[in-house]
C-alpha atoms as a printed R data frame, in Angstrom:
   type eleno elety resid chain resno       x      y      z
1  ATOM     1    CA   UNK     A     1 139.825 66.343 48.612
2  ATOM     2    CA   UNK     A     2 139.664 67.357 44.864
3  ATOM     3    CA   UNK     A     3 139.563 71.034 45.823
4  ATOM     4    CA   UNK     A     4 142.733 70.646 47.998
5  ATOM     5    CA   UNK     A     5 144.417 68.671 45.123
6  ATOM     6    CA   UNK     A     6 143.649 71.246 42.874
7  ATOM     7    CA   UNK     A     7 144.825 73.943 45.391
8  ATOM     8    CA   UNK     A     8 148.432 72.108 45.723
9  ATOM     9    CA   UNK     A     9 148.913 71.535 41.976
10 ATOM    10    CA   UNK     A    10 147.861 75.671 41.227
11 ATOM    11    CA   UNK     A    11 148.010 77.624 44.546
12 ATOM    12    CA   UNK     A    12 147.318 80.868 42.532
13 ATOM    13    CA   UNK     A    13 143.868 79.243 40.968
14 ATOM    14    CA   UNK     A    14 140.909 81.556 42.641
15 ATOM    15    CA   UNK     A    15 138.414 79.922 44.606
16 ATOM    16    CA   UNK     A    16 135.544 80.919 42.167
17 ATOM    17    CA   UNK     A    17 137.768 78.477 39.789
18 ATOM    18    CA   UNK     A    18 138.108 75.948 41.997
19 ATOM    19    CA   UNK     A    19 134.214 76.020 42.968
20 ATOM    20    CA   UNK     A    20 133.654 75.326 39.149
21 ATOM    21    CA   UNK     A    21 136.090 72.663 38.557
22 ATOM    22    CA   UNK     A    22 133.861 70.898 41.767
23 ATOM    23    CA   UNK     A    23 130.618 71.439 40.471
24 ATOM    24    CA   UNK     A    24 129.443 73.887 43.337
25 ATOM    25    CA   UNK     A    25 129.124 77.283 43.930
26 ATOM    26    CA   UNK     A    26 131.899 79.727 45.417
27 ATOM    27    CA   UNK     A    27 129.585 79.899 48.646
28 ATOM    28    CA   UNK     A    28 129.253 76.205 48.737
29 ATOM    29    CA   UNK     A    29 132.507 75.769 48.559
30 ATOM    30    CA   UNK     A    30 132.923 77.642 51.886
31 ATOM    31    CA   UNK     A    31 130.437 75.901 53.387
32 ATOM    32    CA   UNK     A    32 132.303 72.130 52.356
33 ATOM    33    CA   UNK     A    33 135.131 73.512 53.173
34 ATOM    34    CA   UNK     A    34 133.483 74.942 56.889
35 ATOM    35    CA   UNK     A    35 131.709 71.699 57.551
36 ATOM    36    CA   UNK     A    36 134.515 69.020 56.703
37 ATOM    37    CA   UNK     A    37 137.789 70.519 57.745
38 ATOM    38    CA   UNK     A    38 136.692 73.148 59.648
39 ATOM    39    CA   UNK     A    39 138.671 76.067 57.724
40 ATOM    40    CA   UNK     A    40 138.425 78.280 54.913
41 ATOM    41    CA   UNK     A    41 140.236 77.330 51.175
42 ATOM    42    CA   UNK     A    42 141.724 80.482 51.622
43 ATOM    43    CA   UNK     A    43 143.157 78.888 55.125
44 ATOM    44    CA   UNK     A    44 144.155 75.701 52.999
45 ATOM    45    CA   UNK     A    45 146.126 77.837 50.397
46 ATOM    46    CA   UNK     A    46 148.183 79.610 53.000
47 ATOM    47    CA   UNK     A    47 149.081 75.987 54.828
48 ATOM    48    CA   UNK     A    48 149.888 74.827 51.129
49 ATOM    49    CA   UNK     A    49 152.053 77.791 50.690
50 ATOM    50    CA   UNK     A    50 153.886 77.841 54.481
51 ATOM    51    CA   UNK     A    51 154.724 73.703 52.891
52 ATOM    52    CA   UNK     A    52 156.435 74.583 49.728
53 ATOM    53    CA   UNK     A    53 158.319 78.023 51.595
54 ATOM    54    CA   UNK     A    54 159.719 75.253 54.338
55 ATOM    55    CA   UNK     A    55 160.517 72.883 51.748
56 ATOM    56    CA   UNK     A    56 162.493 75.436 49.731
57 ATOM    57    CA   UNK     A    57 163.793 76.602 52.946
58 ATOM    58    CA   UNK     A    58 165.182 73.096 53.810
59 ATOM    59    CA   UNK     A    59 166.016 71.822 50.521
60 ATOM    60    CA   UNK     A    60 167.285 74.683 48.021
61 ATOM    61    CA   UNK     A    61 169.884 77.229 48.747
62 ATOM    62    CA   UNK     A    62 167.530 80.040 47.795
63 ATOM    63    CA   UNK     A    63 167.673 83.088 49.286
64 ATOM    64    CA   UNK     A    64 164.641 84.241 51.307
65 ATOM    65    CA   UNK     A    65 163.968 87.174 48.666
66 ATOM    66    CA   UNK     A    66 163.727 84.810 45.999
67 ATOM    67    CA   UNK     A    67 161.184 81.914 48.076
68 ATOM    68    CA   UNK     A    68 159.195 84.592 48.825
69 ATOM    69    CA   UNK     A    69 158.816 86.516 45.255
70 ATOM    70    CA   UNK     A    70 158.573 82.523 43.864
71 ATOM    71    CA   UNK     A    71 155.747 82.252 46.091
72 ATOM    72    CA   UNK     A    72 154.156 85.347 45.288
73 ATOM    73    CA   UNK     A    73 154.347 87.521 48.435
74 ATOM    74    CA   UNK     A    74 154.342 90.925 47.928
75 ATOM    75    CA   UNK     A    75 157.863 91.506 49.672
76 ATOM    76    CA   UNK     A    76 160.521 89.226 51.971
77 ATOM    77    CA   UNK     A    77 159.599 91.175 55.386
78 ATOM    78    CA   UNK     A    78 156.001 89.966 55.065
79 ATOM    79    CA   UNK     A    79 156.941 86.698 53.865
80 ATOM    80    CA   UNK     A    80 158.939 86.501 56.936
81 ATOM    81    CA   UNK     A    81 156.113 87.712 59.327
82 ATOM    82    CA   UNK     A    82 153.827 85.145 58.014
83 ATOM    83    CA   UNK     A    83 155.954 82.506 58.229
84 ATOM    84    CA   UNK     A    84 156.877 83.177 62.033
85 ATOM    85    CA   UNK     A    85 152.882 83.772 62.519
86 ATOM    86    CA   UNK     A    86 152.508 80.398 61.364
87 ATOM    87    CA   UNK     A    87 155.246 78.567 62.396
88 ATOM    88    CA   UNK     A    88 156.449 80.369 65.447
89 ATOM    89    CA   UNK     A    89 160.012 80.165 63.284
90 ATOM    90    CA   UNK     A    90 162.308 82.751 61.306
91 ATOM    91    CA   UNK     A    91 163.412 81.494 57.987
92 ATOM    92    CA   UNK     A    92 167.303 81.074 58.929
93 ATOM    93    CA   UNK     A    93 165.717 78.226 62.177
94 ATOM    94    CA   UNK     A    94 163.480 76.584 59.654
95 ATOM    95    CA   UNK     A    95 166.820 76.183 57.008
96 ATOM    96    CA   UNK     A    96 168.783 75.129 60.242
97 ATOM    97    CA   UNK     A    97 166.451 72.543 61.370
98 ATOM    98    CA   UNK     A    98 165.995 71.173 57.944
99 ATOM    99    CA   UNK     A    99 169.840 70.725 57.876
């Protein structure tokens, strides 16, 4: 749970960070991570990320260039292929269903 708090307040933070702000090693991180949720923190980050992209998507007016440089992806078209991988949505239905 602290390692997912930590994740949601700094979704940049590395996981060799995180790791040391538990008290465990990068590999036991994993293996928490593997044993109690049954993901990777690397599977964590992207679910915390796919959150705050549909929140900006249903509660700002930002376009989806700017939620997906404010979110750090390297360009819009990939932001919108991961989102659709992940939510089986476009952008413009997420904004629509939020509305």
């Amino acid at each position: 749970a602290l390692a997912v708090d930590i994740m949601r307040k700094d979704p940049d933070i590395s996981v060799g960070d995180i790791a040391r702000k538990c008290g465990v090693s990068e590999s036991g991180l994993y293996n928490i991570f593997k044993r109690t949720l049954d993901c990777t923190p690397l599977d964590i980050r992207r679910k915390i990320i796919i959150e705050r992209a549909t929140d900006l998507l249903i509660t700002t007016d930002l376009s989806v260039e700017e939620i997906s440089a404010k979110l750090g992806f390297s360009s819009s078209s990939y932001f919108r292929k991961v989102l659709y991988r992940e939510m089986g949505q476009t952008p413009t239905a997420i904004r629509n269903r939020g509305v």
